[in-house]
C-alpha positions in Angstrom: -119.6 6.1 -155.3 -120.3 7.6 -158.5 -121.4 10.8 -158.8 -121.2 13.9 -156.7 -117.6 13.1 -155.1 -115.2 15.9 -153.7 -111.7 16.3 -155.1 -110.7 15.1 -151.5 -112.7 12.1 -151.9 -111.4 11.7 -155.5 -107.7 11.9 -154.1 -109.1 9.2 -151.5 -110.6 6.6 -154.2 -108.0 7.5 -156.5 -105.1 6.8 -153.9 -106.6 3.3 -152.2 -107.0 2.5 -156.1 -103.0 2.2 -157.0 -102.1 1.0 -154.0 -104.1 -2.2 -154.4 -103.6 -2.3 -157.9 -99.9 -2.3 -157.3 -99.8 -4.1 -154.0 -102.2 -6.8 -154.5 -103.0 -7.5 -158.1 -104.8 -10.8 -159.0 -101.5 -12.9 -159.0 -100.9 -11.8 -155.5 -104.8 -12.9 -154.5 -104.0 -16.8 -155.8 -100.9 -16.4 -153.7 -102.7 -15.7 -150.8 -105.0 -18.4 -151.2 -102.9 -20.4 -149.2 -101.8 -18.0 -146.4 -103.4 -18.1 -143.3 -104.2 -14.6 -142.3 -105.3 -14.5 -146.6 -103.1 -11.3 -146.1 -99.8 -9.6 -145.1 -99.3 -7.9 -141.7 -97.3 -4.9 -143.7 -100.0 -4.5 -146.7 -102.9 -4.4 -143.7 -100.6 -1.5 -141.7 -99.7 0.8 -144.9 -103.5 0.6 -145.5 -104.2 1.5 -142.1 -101.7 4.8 -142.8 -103.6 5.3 -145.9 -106.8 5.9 -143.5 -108.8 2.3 -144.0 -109.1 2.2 -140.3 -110.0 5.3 -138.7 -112.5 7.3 -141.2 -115.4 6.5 -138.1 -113.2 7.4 -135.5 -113.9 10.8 -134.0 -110.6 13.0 -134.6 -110.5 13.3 -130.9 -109.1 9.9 -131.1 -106.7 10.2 -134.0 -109.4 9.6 -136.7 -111.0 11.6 -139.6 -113.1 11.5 -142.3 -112.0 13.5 -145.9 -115.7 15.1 -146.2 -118.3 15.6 -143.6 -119.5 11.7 -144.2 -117.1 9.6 -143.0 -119.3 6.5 -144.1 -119.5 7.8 -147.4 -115.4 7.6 -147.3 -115.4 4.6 -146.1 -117.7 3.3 -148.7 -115.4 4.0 -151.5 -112.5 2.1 -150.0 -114.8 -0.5 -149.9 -116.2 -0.5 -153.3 -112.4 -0.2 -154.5 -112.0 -3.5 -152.1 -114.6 -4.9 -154.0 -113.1 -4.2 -157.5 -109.8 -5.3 -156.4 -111.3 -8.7 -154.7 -109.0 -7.1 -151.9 -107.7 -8.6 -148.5 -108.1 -7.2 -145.0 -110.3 -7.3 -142.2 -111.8 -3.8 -144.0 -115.6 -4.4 -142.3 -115.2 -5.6 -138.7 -112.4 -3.4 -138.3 -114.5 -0.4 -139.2 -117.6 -1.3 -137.2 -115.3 -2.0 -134.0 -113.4 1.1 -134.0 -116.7 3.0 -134.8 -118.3 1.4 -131.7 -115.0 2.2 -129.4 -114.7 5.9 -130.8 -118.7 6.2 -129.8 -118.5 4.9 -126.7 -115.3 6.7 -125.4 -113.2 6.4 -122.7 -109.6 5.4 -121.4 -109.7 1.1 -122.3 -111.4 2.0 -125.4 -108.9 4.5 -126.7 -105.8 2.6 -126.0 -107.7 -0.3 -128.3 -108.8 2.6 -131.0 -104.8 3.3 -131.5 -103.6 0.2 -132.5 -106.5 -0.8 -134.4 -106.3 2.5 -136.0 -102.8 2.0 -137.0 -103.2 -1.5 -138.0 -101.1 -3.1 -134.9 -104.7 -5.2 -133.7 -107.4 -7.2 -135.8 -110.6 -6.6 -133.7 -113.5 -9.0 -135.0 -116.9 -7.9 -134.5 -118.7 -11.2 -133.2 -122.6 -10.4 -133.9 -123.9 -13.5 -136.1 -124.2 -16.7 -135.0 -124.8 -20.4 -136.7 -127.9 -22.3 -137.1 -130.4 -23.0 -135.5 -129.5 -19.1 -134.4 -128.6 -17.9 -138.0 -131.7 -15.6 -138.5 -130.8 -11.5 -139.2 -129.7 -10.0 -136.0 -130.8 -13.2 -133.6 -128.5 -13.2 -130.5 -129.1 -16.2 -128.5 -125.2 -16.1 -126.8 -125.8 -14.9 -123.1 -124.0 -13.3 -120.4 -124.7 -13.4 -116.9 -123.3 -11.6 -113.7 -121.4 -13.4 -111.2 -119.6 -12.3 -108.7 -119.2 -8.9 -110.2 -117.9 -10.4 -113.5 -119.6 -11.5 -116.5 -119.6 -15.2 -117.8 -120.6 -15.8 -121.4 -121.7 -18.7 -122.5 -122.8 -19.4 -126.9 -121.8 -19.6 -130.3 -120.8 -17.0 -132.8 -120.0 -17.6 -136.9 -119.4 -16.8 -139.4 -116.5 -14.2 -137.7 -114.7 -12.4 -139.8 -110.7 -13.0 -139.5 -111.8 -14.4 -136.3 -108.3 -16.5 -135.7 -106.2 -13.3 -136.6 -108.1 -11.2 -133.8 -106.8 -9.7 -130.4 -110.1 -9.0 -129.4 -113.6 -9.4 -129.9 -116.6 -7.3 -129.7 -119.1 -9.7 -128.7 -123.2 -8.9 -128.6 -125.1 -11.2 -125.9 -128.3 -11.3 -124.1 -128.2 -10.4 -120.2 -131.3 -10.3 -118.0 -131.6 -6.4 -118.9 -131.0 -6.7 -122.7 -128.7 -6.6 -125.2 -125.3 -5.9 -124.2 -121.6 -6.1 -125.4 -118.4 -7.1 -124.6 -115.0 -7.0 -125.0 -113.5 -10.2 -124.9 -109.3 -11.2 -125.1 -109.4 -13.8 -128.2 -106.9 -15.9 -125.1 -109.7 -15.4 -122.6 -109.9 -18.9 -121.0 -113.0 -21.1 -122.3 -112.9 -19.6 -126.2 -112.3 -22.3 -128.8 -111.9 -21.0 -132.6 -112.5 -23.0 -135.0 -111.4 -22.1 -138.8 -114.2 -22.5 -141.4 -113.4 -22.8 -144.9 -114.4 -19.9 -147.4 -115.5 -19.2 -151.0 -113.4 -16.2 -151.2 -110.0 -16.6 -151.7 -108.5 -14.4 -148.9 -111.3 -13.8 -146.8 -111.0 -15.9 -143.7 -113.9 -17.0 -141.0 -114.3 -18.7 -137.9 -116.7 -19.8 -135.3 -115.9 -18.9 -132.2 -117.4 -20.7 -128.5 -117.8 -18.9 -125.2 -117.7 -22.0 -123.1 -118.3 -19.7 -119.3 -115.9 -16.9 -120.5 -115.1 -14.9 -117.5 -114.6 -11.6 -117.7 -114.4 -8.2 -115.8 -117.6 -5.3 -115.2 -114.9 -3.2 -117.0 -114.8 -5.7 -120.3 -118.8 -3.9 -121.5 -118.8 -1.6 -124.1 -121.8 1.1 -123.0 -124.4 0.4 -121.1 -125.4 -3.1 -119.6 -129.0 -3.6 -121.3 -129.1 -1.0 -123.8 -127.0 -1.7 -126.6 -129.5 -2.4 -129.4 -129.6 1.1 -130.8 -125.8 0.8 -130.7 -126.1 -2.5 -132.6 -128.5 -1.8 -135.1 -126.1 1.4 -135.7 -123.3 -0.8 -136.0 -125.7 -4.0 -138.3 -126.2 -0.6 -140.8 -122.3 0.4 -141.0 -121.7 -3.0 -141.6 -123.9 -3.4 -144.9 -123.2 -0.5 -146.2 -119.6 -1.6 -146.4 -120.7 -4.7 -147.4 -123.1 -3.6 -150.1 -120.3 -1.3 -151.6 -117.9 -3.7 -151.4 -120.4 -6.1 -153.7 -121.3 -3.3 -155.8 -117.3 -3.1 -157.0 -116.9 -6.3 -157.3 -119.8 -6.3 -159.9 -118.1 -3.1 -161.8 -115.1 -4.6 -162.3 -116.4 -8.1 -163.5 -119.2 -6.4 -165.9 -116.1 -4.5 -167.3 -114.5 -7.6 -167.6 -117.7 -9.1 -169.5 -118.0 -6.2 -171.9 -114.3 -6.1 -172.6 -114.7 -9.9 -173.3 -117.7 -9.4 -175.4 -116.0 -7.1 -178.1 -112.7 -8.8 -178.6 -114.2 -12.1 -178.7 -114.5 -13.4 -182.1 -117.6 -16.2 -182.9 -119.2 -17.0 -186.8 -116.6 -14.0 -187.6 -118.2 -11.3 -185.7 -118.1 -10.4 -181.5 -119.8 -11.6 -179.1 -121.6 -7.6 -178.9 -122.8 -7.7 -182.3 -125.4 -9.9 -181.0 -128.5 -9.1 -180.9 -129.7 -11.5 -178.0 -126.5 -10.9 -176.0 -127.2 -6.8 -176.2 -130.0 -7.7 -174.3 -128.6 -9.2 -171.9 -125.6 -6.8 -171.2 -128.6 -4.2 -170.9 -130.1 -6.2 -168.1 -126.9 -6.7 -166.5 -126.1 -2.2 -166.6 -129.4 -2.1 -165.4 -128.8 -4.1 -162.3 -125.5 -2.6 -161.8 -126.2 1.1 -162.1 -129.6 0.4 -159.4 -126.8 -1.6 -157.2 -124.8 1.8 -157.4 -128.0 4.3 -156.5 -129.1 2.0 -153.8 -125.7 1.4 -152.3 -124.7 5.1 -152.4 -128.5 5.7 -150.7 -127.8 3.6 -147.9 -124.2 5.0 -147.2 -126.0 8.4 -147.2 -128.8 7.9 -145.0 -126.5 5.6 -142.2 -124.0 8.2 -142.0 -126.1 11.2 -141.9 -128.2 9.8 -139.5 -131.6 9.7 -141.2 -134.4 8.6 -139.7 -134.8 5.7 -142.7 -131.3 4.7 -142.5 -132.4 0.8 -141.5 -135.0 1.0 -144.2 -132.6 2.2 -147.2 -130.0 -0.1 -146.1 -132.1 -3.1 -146.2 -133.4 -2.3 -149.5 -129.9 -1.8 -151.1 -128.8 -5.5 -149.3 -132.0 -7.6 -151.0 -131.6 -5.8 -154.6 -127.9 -6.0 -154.3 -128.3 -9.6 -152.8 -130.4 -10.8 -155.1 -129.1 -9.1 -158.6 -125.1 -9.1 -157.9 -124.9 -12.9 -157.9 -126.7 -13.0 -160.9 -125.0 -10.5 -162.9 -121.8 -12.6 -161.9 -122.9 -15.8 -162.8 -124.2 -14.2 -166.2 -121.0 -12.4 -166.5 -118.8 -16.4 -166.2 -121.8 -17.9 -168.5 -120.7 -14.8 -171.4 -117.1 -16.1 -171.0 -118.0 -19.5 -172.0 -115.4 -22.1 -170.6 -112.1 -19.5 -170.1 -114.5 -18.0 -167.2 -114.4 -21.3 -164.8 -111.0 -21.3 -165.1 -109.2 -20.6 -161.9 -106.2 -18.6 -163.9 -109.0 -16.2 -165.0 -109.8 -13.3 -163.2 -113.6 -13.2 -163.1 -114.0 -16.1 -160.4 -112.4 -13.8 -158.0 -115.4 -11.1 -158.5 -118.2 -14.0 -158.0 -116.6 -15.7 -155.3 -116.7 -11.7 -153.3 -120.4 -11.0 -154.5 -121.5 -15.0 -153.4 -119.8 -14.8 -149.6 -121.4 -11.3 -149.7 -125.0 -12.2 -150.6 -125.2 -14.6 -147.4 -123.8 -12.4 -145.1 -125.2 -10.0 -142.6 -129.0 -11.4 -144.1 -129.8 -13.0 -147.0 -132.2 -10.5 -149.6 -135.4 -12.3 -148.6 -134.7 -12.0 -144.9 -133.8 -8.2 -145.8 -137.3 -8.2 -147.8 -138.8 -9.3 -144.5 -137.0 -6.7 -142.2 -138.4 -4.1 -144.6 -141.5 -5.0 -144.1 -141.5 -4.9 -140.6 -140.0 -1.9 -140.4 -142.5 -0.3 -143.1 -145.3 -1.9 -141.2 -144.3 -0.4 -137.6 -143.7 3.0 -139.6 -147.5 2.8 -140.7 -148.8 2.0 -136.9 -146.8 5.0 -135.6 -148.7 7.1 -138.0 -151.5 5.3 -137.3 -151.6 6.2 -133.7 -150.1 9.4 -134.2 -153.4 10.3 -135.7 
């Protein structure tokens, strides 16, 4: 998100950039706080003609990427998301219409065009509450009946779950994992509305009380759509992580901004030898949070072989270090940073949601090691 960027790219950052700054600035986002959708229908569609929705979308469906990563794109709408505190379903959009373009066909592709265009909220419906809140535990079923499907579970925290059309739901049959798309007015589905940190994001948790649908309504395969997930679980974070990873830029510029107008004893806050310290903590944290986030978009998009690896290593350092940077960044304000009419809650409140999303760092930490421990019995046998 850094370094290495194409002038198209650029043009891309650069562009998403204005338009939040001059569509949504921070006295818009404590406007919002009180809408329901925690956004406009018109903002959501001109950033959907801006390209938000459809940089995974194969062109053969009216998407396109500007360089030959379209997660890496992606990744730097995000990241400008994340310095902007931003509104939008940006994530579950993304990792629906990624799956649809994947998987092809005629259902799919009418779908693709009005998510792409900003006409549909899809909500991507993978995690689910406790006692089933573990990283990537599916415990919602499906079974066949009569040549439908009935689903039957719980799924939450969804993203923008009560503004959704549809959702793209991951059960357990009797031949594995398989998914679904399910009509949010599909008889037997009850959403509830959770409350939320961030000020515009919304959630929900959404019950599949016998949820009958047609053999037509699975996306793929019936049984074989963990690879599929997992692709979709490693999209997801590395929106997420860049999304975290701007919202730490933009309150660290805040900080140091802070930090050399603010007068205390008659010099700033910088001249301090203690505080120096600290702000050279923080840069660290933030510059690693950039190299690991920009890894992970790398490796997911180009299809590396340690994609799930790199990605969980960018979500426990980014985890663990953005919500401490944050709450350092509000405890360098002093008092004016818990104020609600300052912008720096905004920043925290992104990075906090983000942290516990999608896999806390220590269950991340744990993933990595299983994944580094069934990389060292492959070579084992291999041998």
């Amino acid at each position: 998100m850094k370094l290495g960027l194409t002038a198209d790219q650029e043009l891309l950052g650069g562009t998403t950039r204005k338009f939040l700054e001059n569509t949504v600035p921070t006295s818009v986002l404590r406007e919002l706080r009180d809408h329901p959708d925690g956004y406009q229908a018109d903002y959501w569609k001109a950033g959907a003609e801006l390209g938000w929705t459809s940089l995974l979308v194969a062109e053969e469906y009216g998407g396109g990427s500007v360089s030959e990563n379209g997660l890496s794109d992606l990744a730097l709408v995000a990241y400008e998301f994340g310095r902007h505190a931003a509104p939008g379903p940006l994530l579950a959009a993304n990792v629906v219409a990624a799956a649809l373009s994947r998987v092809g066909g005629a259902a799919p592709a009418q779908i693709l065009d009005r998510i792409c265009a900003g006409d549909m909220v899809a909500a991507w419906c993978l995690s689910e509450p406790a006692p089933h809140a573990g990283l990537g535990e599916v415990a919602t079923t499906a079974s066949a009946v009569d040549g439908d499907w009935l689903l039957s579970g719980t799924k939450g925290p969804v993203e923008h779950a009560a503004q959704a059309e549809l959702f793209l739901v991951t059960a357990r049959t009797d031949e594995g994992l398989t998914q679904f798309l399910v009509p949010a007015d599909s008889p037997g589905v009850t959403v509830t509305p959770l409350t939320s940190l961030d000020t515009v994001r919304r959630f929900a948790r959404v019950r599949f009380e016998d949820v009958r649908v047609p053999a037509g309504a699975v996306l793929g395969d019936v049984g074989l759509a963990a690879a599929e997930v997992q692709r979709q679980l490693n999209e997801a974070l590395v929106i997420q992580t860049a999304e975290m990873v701007g919202a730490m830029d933009r309150a660290f510029e805040l900080t140091v901004a802070w930090a050399g107008d603010r007068y205390s004893f008659g010099r700033t806050l910088s001249t301090y030898q203690a505080l120096k310290h600290r702000f050279a903590d923080m840069k660290m944290w933030l510059e690693a949070s950039h190299a690991v986030a920009d890894a992970a978009a790398a490796a997911v998009g180009a299809g590396a072989d340690r994609a799930a690896e790199l990605v969980s290593v960018a979500k426990s350092y980014v985890g663990q270090y953005g919500p401490a940077l944050c709450q350092d960044c509000v405890q360098l304000h002093g008092g004016i940073g818990l104020t609600f009419e300052h912008d720096l809650h905004l920043y925290l409140r992104r990075v906090s949601v983000g942290s516990a999303l999608l896999g806390t760092a220590r269950e991340h930490r744990l993933r990595l090691a299983g994944l580094l421990e069934a990389r060292e019995q492959a070579r084992a046998v291999a041998a």
